[in-house]
N, C-alpha and C positions, 0 to 999 in steps of 0.2 A: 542166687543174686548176691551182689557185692552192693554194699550203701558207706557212706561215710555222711555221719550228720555232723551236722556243727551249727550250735546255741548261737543266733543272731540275734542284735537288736535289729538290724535292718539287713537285705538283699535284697539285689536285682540283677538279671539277667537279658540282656541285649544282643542285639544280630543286627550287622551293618546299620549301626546307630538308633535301630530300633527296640524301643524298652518291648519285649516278650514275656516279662512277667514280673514282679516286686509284693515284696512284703517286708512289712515291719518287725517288730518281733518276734521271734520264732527261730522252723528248722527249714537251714539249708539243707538238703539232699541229695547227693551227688546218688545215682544208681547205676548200676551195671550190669546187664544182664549174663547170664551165664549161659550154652547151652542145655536144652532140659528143660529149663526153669519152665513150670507152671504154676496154677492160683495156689497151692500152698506155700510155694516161693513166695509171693506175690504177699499171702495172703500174715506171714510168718515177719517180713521185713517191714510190711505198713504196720501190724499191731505194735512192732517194737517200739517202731518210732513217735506213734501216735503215743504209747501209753510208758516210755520211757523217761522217767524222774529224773530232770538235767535241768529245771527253773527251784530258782529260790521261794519257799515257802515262808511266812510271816516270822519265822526266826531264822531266815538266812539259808535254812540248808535246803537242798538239792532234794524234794520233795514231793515235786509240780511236776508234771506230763505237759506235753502241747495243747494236748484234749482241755486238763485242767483251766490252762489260763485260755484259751481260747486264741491261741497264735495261731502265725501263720506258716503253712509250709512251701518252700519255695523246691521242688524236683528238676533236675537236670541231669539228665543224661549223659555217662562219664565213662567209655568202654574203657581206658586207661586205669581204672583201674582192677584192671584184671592183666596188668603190662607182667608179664615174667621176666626178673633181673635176674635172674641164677645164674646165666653165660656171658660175658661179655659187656659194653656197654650201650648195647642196642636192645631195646626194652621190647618183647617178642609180646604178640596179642592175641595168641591163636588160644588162649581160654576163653576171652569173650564170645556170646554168640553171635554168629554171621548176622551180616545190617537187616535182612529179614526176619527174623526168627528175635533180634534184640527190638526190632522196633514194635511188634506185636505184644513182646512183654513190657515195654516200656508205655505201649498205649492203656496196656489192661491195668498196669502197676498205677497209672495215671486216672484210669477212670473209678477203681477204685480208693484210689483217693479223695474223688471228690464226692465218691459215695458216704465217706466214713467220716468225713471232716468237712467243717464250713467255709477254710478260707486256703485255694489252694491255688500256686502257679505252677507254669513252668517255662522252663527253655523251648527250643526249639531241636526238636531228633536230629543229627547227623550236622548239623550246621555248627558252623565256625563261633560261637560265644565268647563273650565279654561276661563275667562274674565279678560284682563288687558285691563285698558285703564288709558286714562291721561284726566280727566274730564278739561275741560276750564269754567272757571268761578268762582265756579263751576255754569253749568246753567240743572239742572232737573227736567223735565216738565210730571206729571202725566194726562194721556189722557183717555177717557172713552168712545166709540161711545155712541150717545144718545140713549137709553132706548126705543124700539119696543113697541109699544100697542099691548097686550095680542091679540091674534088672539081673533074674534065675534064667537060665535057661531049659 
């Protein structure tokens, strides 16, 4: 799984003018599932984020987890970024996983989330999105679950 967080005072996400999710303080989460990807995936990219020191603590530094201050996470579904630029300047997407197989992990990444944490939105899977948010810092942290060994045969 591919995540890209970024430290907000506020986000929201909308589909044809309708708000689908908001929060104030907190992480935005862009997610992407990978082929493969199961609940270690899952289980290895929610603890980062949840327990990832990115808020200021009472003398300013970067100290605080999400968990800590009690924000909020905002999750949205982002197969782009698993785009391969290496050829050309047409952005290839055949890393992400197929719309089945992402959206299954994007449910469980989701339901887990709201198992682990109190205040959680999201986008909408496969749909056209509008994303504002007011980054703070700015602080944005590119995340990668480590790398599976090829099954044995």
């Amino acid at each position: 799984m591919i995540g890209l967080m970024q430290r907000v005072r506020e986000a929201r996400v909308s589909v044809a003018g309708e708000v689908t999710g908001e929060i104030g303080q907190g992480v935005l989460l862009l997610v992407c599932a990978e082929p493969g990807d199961g609940p270690g995936e899952i289980d290895w990219l929610l603890g980062k984020v949840l327990r990832m020191r990115i808020f200021a603590d009472d003398e300013g530094r970067m100290n605080r987890s999400l968990q800590d201050i009690g924000g909020g996470l905002l999750v949205v579904s982002q197969f782009t970024l698993a785009a391969d630029v290496a050829r050309g300047n047409r952005p290839g997407f055949s890393a992400a996983a197929p719309p089945a197989e992402a959206r299954a992990s994007y449910d469980a990444f989701v339901a887990a989330a709201h198992a682990a944490h109190a205040t959680v939105a999201t986008g909408r899977f496969a749909a056209d999105m509008q994303v504002s948010l007011i980054n703070d810092g700015p602080v944005t942290i590119p995340l990668r679950t480590p790398r599976r060994a090829p099954p044995s045969d």
